[in-house]
C-alpha positions, 0 to 999 in steps of 0.5 A: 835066174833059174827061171831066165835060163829055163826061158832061154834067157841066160845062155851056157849055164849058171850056177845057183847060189840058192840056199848058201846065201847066208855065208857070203852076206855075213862075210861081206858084212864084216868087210870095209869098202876097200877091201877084196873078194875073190869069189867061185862060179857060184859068185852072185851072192858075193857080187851082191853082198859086195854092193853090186847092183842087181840091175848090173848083175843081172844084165851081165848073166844075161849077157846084156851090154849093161851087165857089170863086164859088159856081158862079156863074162858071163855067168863064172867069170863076173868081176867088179873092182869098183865094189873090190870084187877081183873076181869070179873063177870058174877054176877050182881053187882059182879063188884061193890063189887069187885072194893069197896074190891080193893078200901081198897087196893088202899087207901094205895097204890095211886092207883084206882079202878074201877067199870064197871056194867049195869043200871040193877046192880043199883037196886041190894043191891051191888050198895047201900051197896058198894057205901055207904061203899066207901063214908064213907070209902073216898075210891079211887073208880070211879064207871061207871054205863054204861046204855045202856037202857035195863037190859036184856030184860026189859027197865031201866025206867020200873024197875028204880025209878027215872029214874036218877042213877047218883042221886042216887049217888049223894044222898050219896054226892058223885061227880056224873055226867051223860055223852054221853057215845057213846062220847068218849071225853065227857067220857075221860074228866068225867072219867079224873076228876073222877079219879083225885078226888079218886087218891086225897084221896078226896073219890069215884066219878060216872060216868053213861054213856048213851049208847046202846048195839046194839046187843040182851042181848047175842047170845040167844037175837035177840032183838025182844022187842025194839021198832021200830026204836030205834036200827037205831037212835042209830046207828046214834050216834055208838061212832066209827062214832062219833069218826072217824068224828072227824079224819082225813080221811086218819088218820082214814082209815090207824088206821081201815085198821091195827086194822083190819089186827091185828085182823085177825092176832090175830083171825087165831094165836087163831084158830090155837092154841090147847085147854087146857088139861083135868083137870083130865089128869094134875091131874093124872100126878101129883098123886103120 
């Protein structure tokens, strides 16, 4: 996708997911099919561990008329209610309210919902209000607060009082634990026990995973106010290193050589496909 954009291929911006990739599939593989995601502008990573197929995910970045929305959404906005993604949100915070509305629905049908949302969106008035409402409400919400250190560009700790946002969590007596978000199994396991408590009718539960991004904010970010040194000591830790060290190395070379052949495949069926027609040509076949 990086290299898409930088071909003038995926217009307006995008938000890489690179580096984080750990939460969002460790959260996902404690979900069942029925089960919801809302998730941030940084969404593709749920979108795919979601079930998304990469053909359709990378058409509607593209803004290609096969893409998931009909290339009509985007990059921020992607939604995809046959895989229980109820969307992307390019509203901080967005996501937490859009989870806590689902989570009224899922309280009567045993399902789960959950939130993915940044350490910024811990300090708008969604967090407070949502989470306070699930608790009282014992609704069936796994809140991951995925924070990878930076709101944009300012530190999390420069405009995060207490530094803890699982405590915060955690103040309203909701389960609450901080994980090794670039581990995946550490992820699986917290969000397996997460998700067993809220589909318990036992109430909401949170997650916040300790991770980074390892690319700027977007593609208009080059990143040029974190501290030297720091990017490189976060990639020693890059959750697919972590993950494939664990493998077998033949295991691991055959899963690398068919993700990469699908999505070359998925990138060349996007690029070819056409794009979406003009809003006011559909509407003038259908004047009377």
């Amino acid at each position: 996708m990086q290299r898409l954009f930088l071909r003038n291929e995926i217009h307006g911006t995008v938000h890489l997911y690179i580096g984080q990739e750990a939460v969002s599939v460790g959260v996902c593989s404690a979900l069942q099919d029925d089960d919801w995601v809302a998730a941030t502008y940084r969404g593709h990573g749920a979108a795919l561990a979601r079930g998304m197929r990469p053909e359709a995910l990378a058409a509607e970045l593209m803004g290609r008329s096969t893409g998931a929305c009909g290339g009509r959404a985007g990059s921020m906005n992607i939604v995809d209610l046959e895989h229980g993604l109820i969307g992307c949100f390019g509203i901080v915070g967005g996501s937490i309210a859009a989870a806590t509305g689902a989570g009224m629905s899922a309280a009567r049908e045993g399902r789960v919902a959950v939130a993915f949302f940044g350490d910024g969106a811990a300090n708008q008035g969604y967090f407070h209000e949502c989470l306070n409402f699930a608790q009282v409400m014992r609704l069936p919400v796994v809140y991951v607060c995925e924070n990878n250190g930076y709101g944009e560009f300012t530190p999390t700790d420069a405009v995060t009082a207490g530094g803890d946002i699982a405590a915060r969590a955690a103040t309203l007596g909701m389960p609450a634990q901080k994980v090794d978000g670039n581990d995946l199994e550490a992820v699986s396991t917290a969000a397996r026990a997460a998700v067993a408590n809220a589909r318990a009718a036992s109430g909401p539960a949170f997650i916040e995973a300790m991770t980074y991004r390892h690319v700027g904010h977007s593609k208009s970010d080059p990143g040029a106010y974190r501290p030297e040194g720091e990017l490189d000591k976060w990639l020693e830790r890059d959750p697919l290193s972590v993950v494939r060290a664990r493998l077998d190395e033949k295991q691991a070379a055959e899963a690398e050589r068919v993700v990469e052949e699908r999505i070359e495949r998925a990138v060349e069926t996007a690029l070819a496909a056409p794009y979406p027609e003009a809003a006011m040509t559909r509407a003038r076949e259908y004047a009377p």
